[in-house]
Each structure stands twice: as structure tokens, then as C-alpha cells.
Biopython code that builds the backbone (N, CA, C, O; Angstrom):
import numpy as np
from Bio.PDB.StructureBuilder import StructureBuilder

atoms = [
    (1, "UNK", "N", (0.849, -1.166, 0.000)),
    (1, "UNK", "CA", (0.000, 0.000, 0.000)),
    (1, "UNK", "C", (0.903, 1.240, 0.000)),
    (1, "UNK", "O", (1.711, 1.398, 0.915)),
    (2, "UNK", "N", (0.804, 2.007, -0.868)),
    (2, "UNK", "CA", (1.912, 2.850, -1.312)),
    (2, "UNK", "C", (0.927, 4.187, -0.985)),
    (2, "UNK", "O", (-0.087, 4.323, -1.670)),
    (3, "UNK", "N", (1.342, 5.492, 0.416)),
    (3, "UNK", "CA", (0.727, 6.285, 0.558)),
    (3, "UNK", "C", (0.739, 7.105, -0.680)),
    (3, "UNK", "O", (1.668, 6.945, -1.472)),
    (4, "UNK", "N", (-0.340, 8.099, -0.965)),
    (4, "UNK", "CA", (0.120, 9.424, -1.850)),
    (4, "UNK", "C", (0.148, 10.845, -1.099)),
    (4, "UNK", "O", (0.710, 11.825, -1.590)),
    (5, "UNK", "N", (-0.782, 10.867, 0.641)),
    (5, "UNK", "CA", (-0.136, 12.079, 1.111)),
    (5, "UNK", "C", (-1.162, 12.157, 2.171)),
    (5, "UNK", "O", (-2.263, 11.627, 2.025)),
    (6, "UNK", "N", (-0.820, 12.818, 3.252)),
    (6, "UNK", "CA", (-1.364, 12.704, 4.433)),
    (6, "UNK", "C", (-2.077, 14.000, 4.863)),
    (6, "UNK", "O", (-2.036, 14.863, 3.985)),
    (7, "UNK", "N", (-2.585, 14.281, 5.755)),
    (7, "UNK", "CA", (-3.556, 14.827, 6.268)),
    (7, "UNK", "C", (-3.934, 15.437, 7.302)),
    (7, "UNK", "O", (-5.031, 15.121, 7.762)),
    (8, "UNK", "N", (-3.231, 16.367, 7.895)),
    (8, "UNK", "CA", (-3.158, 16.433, 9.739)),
    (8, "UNK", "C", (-4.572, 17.370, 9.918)),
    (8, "UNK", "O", (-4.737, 18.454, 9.359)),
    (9, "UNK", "N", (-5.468, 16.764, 10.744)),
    (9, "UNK", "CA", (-6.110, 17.696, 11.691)),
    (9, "UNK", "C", (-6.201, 17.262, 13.435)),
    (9, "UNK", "O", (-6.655, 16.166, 13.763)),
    (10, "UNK", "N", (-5.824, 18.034, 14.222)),
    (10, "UNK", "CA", (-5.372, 17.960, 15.197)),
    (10, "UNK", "C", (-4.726, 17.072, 15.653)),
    (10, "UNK", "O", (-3.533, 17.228, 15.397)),
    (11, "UNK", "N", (-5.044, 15.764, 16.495)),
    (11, "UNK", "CA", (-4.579, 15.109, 16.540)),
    (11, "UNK", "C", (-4.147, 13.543, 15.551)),
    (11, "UNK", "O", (-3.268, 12.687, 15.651)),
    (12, "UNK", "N", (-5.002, 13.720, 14.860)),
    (12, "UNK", "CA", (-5.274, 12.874, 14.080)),
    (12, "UNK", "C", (-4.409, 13.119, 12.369)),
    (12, "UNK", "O", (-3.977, 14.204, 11.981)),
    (13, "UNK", "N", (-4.354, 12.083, 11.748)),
    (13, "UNK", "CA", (-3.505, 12.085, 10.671)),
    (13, "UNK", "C", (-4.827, 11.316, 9.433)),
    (13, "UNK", "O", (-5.471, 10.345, 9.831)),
    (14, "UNK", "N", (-5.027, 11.762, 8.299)),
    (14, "UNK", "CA", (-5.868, 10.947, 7.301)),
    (14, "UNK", "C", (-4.951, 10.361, 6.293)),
    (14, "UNK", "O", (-4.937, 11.167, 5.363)),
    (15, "UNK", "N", (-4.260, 9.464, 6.047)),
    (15, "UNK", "CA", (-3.784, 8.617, 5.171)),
    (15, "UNK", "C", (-4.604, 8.325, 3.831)),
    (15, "UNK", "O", (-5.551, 7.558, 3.657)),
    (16, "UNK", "N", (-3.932, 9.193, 2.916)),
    (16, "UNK", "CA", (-4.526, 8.610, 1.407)),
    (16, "UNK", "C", (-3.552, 7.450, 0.586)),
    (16, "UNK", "O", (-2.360, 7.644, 0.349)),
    (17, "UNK", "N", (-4.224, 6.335, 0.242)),
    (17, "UNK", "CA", (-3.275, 5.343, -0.530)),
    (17, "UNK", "C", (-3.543, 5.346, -1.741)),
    (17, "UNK", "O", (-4.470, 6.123, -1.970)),
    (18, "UNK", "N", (-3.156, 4.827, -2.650)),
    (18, "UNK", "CA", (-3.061, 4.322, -3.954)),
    (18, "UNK", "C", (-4.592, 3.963, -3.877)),
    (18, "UNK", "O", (-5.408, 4.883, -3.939)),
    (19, "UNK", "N", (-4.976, 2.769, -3.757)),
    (19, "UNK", "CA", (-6.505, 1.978, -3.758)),
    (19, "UNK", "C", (-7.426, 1.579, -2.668)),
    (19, "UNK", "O", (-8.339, 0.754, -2.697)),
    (20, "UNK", "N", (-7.001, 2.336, -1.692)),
    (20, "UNK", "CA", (-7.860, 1.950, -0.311)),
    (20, "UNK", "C", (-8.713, 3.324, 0.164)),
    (20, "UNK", "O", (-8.484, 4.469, -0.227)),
    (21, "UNK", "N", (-9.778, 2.896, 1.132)),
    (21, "UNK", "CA", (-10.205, 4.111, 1.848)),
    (21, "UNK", "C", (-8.986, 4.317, 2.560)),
    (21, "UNK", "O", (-8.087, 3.526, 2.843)),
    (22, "UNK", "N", (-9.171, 5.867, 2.860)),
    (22, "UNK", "CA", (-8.263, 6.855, 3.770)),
    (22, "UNK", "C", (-8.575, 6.137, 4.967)),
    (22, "UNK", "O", (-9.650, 5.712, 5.392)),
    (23, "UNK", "N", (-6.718, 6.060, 5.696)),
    (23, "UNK", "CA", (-7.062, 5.762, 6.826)),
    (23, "UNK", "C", (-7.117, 6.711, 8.268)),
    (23, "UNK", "O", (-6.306, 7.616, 8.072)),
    (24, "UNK", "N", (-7.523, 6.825, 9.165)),
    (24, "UNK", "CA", (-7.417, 7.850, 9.860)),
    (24, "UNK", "C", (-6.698, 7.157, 11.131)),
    (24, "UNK", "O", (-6.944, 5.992, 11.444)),
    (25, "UNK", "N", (-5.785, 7.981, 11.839)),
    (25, "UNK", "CA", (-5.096, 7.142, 12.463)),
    (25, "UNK", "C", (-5.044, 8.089, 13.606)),
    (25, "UNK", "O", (-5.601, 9.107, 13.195)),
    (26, "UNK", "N", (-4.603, 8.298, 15.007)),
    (26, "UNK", "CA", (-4.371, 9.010, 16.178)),
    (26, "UNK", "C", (-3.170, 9.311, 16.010)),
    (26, "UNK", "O", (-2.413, 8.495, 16.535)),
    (27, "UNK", "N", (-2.427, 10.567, 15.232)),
    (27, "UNK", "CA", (-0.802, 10.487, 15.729)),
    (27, "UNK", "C", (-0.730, 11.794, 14.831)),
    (27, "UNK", "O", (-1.451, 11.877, 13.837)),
    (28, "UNK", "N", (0.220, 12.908, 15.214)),
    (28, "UNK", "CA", (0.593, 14.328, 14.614)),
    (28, "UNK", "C", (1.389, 14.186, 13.965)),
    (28, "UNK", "O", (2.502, 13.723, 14.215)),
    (29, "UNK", "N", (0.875, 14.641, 12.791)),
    (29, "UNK", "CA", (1.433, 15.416, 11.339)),
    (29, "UNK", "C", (2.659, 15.512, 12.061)),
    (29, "UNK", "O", (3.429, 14.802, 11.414)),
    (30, "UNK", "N", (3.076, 15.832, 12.716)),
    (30, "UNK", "CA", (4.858, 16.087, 13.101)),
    (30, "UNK", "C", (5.785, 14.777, 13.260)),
    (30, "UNK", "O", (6.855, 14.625, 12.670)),
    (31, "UNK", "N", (5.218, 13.880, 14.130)),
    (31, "UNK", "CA", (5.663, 12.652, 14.703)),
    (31, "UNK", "C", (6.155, 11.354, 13.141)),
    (31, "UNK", "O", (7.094, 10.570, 13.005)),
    (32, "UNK", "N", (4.867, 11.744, 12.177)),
    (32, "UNK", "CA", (4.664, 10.865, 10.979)),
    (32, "UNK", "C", (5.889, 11.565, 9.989)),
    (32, "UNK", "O", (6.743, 10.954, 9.346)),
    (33, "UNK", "N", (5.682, 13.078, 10.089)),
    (33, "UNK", "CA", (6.918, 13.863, 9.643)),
    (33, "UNK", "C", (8.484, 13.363, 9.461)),
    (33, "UNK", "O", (9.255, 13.524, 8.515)),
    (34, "UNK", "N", (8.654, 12.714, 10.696)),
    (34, "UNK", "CA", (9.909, 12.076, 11.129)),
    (34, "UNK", "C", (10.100, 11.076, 10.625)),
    (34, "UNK", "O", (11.189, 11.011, 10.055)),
    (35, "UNK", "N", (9.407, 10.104, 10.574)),
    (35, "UNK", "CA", (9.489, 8.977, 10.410)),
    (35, "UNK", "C", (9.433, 8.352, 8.572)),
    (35, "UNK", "O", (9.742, 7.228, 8.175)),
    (36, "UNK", "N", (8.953, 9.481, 7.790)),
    (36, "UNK", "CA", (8.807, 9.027, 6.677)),
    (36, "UNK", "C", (10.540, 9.405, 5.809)),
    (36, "UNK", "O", (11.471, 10.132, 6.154)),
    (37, "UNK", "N", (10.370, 8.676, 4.821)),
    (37, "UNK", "CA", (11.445, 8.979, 4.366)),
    (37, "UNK", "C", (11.578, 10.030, 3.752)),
    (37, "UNK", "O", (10.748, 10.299, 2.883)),
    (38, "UNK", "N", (13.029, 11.232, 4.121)),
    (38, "UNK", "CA", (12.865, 12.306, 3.199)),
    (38, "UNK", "C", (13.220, 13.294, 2.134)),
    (38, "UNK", "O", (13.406, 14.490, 1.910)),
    (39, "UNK", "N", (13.197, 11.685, 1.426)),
    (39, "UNK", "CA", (13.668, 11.944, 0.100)),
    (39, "UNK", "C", (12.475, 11.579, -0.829)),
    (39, "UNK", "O", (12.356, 11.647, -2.053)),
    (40, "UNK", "N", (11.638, 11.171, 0.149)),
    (40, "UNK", "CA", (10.468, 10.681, -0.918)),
    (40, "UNK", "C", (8.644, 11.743, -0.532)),
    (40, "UNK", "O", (7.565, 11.807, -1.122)),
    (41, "UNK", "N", (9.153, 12.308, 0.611)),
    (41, "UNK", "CA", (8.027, 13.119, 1.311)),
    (41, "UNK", "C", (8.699, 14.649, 1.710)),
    (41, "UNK", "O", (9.801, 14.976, 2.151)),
    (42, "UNK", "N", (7.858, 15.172, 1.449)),
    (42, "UNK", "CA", (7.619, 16.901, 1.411)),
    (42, "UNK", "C", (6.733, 17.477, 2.195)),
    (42, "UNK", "O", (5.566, 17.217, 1.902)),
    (43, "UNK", "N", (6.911, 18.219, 3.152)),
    (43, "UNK", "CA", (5.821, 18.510, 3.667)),
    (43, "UNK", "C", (5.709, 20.403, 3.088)),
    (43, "UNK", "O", (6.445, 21.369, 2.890)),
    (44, "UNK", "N", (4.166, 19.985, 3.024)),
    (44, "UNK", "CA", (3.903, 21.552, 1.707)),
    (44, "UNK", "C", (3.067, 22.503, 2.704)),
    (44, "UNK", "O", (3.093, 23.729, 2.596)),
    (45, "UNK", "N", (2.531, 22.012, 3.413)),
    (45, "UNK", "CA", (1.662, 23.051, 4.213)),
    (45, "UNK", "C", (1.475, 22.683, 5.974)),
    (45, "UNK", "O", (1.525, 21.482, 6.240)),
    (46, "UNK", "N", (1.283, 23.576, 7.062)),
    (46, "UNK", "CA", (1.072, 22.286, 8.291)),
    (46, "UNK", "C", (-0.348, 21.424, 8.297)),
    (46, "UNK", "O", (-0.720, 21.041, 9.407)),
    (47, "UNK", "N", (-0.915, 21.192, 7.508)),
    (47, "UNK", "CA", (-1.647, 20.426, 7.545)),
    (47, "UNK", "C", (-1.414, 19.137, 6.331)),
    (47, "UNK", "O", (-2.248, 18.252, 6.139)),
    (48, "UNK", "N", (-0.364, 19.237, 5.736)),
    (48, "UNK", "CA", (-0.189, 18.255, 4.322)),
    (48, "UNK", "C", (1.486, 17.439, 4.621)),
    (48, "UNK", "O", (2.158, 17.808, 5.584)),
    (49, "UNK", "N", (1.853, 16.639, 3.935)),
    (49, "UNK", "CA", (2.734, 16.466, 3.459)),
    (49, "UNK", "C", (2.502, 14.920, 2.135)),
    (49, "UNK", "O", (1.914, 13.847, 2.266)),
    (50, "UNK", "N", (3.288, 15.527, 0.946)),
    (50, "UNK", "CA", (2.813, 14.530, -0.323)),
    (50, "UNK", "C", (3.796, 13.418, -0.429)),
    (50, "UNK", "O", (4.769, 13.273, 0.312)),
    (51, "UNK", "N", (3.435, 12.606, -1.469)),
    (51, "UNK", "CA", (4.846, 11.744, -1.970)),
    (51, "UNK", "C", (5.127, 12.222, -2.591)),
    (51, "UNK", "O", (4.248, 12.556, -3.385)),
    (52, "UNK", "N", (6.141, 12.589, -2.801)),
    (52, "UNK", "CA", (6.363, 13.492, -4.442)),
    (52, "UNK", "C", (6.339, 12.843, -5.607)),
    (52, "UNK", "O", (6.322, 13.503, -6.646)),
    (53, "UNK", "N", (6.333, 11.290, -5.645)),
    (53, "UNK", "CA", (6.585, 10.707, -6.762)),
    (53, "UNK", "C", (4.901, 10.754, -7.124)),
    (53, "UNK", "O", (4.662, 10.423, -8.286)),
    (54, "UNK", "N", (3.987, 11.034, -6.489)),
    (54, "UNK", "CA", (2.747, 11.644, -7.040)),
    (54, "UNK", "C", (2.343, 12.921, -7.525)),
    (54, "UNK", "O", (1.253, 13.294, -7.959)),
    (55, "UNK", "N", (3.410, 13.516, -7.372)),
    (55, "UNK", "CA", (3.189, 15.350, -7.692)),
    (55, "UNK", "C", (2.899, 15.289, -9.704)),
    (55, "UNK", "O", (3.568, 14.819, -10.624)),
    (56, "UNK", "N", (1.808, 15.897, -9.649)),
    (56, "UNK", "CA", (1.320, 15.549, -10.845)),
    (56, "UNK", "C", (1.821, 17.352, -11.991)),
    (56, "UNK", "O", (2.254, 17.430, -13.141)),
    (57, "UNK", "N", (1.537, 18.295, -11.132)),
    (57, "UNK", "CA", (2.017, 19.628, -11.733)),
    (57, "UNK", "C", (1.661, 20.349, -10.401)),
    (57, "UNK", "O", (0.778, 20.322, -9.544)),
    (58, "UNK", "N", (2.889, 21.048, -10.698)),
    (58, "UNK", "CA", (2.803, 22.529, -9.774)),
    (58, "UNK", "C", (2.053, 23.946, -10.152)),
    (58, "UNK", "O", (1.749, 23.819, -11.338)),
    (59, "UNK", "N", (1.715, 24.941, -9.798)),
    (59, "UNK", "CA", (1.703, 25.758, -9.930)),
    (59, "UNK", "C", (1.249, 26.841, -9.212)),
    (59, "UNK", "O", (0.278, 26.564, -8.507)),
    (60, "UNK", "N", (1.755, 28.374, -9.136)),
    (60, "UNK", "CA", (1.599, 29.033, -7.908)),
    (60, "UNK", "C", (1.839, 27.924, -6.851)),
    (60, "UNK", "O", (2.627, 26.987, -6.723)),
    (61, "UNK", "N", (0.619, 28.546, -6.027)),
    (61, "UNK", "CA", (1.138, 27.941, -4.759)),
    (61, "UNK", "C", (0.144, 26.952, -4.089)),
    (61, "UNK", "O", (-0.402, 27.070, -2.991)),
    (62, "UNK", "N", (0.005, 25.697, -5.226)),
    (62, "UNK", "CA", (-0.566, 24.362, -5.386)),
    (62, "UNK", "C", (-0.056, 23.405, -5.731)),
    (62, "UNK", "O", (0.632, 23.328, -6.749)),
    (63, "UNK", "N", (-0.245, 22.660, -5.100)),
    (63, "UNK", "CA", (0.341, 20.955, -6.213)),
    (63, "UNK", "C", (-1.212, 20.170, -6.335)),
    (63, "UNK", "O", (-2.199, 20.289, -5.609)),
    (64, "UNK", "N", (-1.011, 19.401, -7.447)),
    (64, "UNK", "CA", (-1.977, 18.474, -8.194)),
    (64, "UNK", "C", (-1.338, 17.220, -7.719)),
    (64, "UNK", "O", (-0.369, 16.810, -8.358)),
    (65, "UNK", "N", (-1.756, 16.549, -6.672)),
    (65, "UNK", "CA", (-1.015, 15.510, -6.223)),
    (65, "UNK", "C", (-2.312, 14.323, -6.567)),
    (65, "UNK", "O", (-3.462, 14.587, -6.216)),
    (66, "UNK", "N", (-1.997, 13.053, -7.261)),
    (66, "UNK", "CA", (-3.099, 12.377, -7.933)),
    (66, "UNK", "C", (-4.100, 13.061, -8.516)),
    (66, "UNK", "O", (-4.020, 13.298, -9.721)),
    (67, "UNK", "N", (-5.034, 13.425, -7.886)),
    (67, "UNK", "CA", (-6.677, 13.516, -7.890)),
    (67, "UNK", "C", (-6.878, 14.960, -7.049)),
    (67, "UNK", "O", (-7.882, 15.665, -7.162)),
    (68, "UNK", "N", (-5.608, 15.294, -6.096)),
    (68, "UNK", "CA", (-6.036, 16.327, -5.145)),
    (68, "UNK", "C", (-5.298, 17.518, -5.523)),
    (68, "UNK", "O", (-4.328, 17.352, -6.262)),
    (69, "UNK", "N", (-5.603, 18.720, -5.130)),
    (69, "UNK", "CA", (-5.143, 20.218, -4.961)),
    (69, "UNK", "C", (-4.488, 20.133, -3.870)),
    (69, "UNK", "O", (-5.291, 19.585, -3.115)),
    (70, "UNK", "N", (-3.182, 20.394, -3.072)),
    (70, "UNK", "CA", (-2.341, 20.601, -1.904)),
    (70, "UNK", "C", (-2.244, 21.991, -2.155)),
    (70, "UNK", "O", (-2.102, 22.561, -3.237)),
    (71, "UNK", "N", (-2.369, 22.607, -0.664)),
    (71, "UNK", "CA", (-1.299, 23.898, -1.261)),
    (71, "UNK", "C", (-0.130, 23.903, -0.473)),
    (71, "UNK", "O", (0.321, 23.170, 0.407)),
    (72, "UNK", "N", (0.289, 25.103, -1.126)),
    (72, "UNK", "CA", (2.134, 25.139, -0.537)),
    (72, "UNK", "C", (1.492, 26.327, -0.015)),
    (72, "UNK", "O", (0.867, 27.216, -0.592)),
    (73, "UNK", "N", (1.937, 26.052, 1.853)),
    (73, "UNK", "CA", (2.099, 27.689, 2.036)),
    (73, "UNK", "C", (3.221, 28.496, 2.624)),
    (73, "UNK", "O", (4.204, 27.934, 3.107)),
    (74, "UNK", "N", (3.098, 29.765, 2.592)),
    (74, "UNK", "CA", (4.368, 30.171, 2.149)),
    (74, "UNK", "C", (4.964, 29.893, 3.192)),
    (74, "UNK", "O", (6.170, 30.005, 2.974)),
    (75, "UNK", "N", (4.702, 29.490, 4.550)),
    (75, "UNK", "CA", (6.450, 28.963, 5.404)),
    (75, "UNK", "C", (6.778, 27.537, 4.881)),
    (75, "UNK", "O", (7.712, 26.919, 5.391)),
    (76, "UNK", "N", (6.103, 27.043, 3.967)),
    (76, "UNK", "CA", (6.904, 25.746, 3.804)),
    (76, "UNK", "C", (7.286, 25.718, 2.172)),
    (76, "UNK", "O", (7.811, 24.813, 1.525)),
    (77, "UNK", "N", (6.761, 27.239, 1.684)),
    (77, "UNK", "CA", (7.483, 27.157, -0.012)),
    (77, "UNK", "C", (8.604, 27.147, -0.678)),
    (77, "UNK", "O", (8.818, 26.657, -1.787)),
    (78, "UNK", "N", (9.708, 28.004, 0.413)),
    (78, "UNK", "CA", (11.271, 27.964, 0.379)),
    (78, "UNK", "C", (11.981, 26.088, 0.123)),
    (78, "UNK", "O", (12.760, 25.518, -0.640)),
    (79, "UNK", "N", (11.068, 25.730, 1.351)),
    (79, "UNK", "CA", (11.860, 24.214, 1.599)),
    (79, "UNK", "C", (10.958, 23.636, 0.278)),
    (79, "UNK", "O", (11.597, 23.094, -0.623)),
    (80, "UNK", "N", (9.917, 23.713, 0.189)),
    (80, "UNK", "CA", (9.797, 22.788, -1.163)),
    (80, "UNK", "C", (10.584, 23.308, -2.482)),
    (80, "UNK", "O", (11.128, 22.504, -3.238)),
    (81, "UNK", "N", (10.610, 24.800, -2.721)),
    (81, "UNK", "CA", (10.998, 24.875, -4.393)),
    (81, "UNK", "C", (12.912, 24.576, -3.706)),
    (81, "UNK", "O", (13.775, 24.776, -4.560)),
    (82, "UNK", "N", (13.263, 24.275, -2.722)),
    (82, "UNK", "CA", (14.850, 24.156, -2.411)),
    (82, "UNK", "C", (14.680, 22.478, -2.822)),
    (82, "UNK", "O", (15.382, 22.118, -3.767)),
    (83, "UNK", "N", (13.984, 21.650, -2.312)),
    (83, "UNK", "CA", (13.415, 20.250, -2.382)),
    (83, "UNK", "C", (13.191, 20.058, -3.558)),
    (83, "UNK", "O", (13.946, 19.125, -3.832)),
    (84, "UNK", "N", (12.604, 20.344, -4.521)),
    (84, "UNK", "CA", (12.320, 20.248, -6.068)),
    (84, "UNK", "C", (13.662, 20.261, -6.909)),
    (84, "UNK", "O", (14.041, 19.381, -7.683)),
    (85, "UNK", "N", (14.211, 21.287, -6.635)),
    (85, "UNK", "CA", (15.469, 22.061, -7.641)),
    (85, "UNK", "C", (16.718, 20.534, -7.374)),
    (85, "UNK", "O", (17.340, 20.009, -8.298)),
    (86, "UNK", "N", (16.807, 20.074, -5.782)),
    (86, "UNK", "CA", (17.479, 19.061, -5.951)),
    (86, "UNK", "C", (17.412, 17.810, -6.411)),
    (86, "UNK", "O", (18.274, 16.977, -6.694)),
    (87, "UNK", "N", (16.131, 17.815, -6.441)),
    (87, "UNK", "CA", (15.313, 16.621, -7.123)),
    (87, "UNK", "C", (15.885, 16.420, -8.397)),
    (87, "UNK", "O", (16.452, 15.412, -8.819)),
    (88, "UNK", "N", (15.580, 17.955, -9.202)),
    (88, "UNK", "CA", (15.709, 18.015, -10.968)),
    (88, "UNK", "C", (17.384, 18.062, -11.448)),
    (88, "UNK", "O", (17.912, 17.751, -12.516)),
    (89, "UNK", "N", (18.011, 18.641, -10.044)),
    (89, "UNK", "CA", (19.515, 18.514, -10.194)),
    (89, "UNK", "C", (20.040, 17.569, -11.381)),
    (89, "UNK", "O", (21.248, 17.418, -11.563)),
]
sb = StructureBuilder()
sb.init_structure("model")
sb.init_model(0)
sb.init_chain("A")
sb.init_seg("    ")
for serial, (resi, resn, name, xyz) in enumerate(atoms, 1):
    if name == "N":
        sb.init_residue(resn, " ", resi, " ")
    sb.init_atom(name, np.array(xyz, "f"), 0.0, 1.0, " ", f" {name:<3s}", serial, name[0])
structure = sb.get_structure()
């Protein structure tokens, strides 16, 4: 089950996968932060972080991640377009 990007509201985290319902789980957007790998996860807003290997197009200050709109906001836009540029390196 391969996530495409997560979900923080308060305490709680919503897990989107590839082919399953979202899972909702008890644990902060920060804690899951850590633990994912991060070369493969971005976190774009405090309530988001994507896979990037799902980032479908950017623009302004959105990503098209699968099916969804993310936005980037601006305290976390530096670290993503710094995160991107090394990507395309």
C-alpha cells in the first residue's frame, strides 16, 4: 500500500493510498513527519505532506497531487521549491 499524502487535523492524521479508503489514524502530522522517508516526502503546508513521486504539476502555490489540490504555504514554499530544484539537479 503505497501512501500518496497525508492529512493532519489535530490530533489525528488521514492517510490517502493508492486503492484503499483513507485511513485515519491518532498520531501528529509532526511525529509521521519524522518517520517518513525524506527523500520521498515533502511537507507543503502544516496540515499536508505529499509523496512526491505523485506530484502531478505545480503551480503558484498548489500541487496536483493524484486527484487532489495541496497547497504550498508560504512557510513551507522555500523548503519545497529548495526540495524540487534538488530533485531536478
Amino acid at each position: 500500500m503505497k501512501s500518496l499524502r497525508f492529512k493532519g487535523f489535530g490530533n489525528y492524521i488521514k492517510i490517502h493510498t493508492e486503492n484503499a479508503t483513507p485511513l485515519v489514524v491518532l498520531e501528529k502530522l509532526s511525529n509521521i513527519e519524522e518517520k517518513l522517508p525524506q527523500q520521498q516526502f515533502i511537507r507543503t503546508h502544516k496540515s499536508y505532506i505529499v509523496n512526491i513521486t505523485h506530484i502531478k504539476q505545480v503551480e503558484g502555490n498548489m500541487i496536483k497531487c493524484a486527484d487532489k489540490i495541496i497547497p504550498i504555504s508560504g512557510s513551507y514554499r522555500q523548503n519545497f521549491e529548495a526540495f524540487i530544484q534538488r530533485k531536478i539537479s
